[in-house]
C-alpha positions, 0 to 999 in steps of 0.5 A, spaced: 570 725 945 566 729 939 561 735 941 555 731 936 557 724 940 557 728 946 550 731 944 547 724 941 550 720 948 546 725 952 539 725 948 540 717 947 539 716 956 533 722 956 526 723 955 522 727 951 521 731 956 528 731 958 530 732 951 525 739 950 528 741 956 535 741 953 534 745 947 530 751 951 537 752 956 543 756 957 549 752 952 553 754 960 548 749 963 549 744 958 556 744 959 555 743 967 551 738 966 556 734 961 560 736 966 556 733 972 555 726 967 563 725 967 563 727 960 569 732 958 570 736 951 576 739 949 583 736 945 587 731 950 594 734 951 599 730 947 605 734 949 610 732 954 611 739 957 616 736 962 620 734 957 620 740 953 623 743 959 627 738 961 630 739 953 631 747 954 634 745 961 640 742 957 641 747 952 638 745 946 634 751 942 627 753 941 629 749 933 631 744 935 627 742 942 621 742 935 625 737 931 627 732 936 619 732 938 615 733 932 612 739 934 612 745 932 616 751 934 610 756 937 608 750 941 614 750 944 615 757 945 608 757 948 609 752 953 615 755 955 612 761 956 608 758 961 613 754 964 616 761 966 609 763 969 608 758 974 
């Protein structure tokens, strides 16, 4: 979900007072609060970080674990980096 759609949803339930109270406070208090609503922002995870590992496993390389998900070649480095990590 967007930040203005976010935004423009939570001004649509709150008074005016409500709304007044939501210029003047911290951007961490607002986010808590989206938070406590059940309103989460940030991009959904499109990658499947199991398959990219399982794909390494097997032996393919970094190029063509890439090609055969359509994904791009740091992506792929990143999310084994975090895979070693863990």
């Amino acid at each position: 979900m967007s930040k203005k759609k976010v935004t423009d949803e939570l001004r649509a339930r709150m008074s005016a007072m409500a709304k007044r109270r939501l210029v003047t406070m911290s951007k961490a208090k607002r986010y808590h609060i989206a938070y406590m609503a059940g309103v989460q922002g940030g991009r959904p995870i499109v990658i499947d970080h199991a398959k990219v590992q399982a794909l390494r496993a097997e032996g393919l390389k970094h190029r063509e674990i890439a090609a055969e998900l359509g994904i791009s070649l740091p992506s792929v480095y990143r999310i084994l980096a975090k895979g070693k990590k863990r």
